[in-house]
C-alpha positions, -999 to 999 in steps of 0.1 A, spaced: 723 75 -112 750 94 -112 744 102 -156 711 111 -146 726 143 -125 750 151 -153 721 155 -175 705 177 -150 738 198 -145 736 203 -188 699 213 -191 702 240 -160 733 251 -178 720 251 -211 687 267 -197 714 297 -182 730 299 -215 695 303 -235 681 330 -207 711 350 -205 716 350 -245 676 359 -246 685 388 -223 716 402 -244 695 398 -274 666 419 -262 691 441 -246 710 450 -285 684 449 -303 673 481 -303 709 493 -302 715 471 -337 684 488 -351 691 524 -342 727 520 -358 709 506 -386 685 535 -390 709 557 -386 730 541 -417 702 539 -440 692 578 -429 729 586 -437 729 570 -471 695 586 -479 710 619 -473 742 605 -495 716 602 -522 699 631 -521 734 649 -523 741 631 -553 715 636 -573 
């Protein structure tokens, strides 16, 4: 059957894909919220110099 295999090949790729997106996610996440903390602390401070 040689479909059957092809659909194998596609779900261990698409099982790769989904892991190694699940690991880059968890790996920038933090990095995505820091440079968002930092932003909102800087236009805090933006604020405070304005008023």
């Amino acid at each position: 059957m040689p479909a059957n295999s092809g659909m194998k090949r596609a779900n261990g790729f698409a099982r790769f894909c989904f892991v190694y997106v699940n690991k880059y996610i968890i790996n920038i996440f933090p990095v995505v919220t820091n440079m968002m903390k930092i932003e909102y602390d800087n236009s805090q401070k933006g604020q405070k110099f304005v008023q």
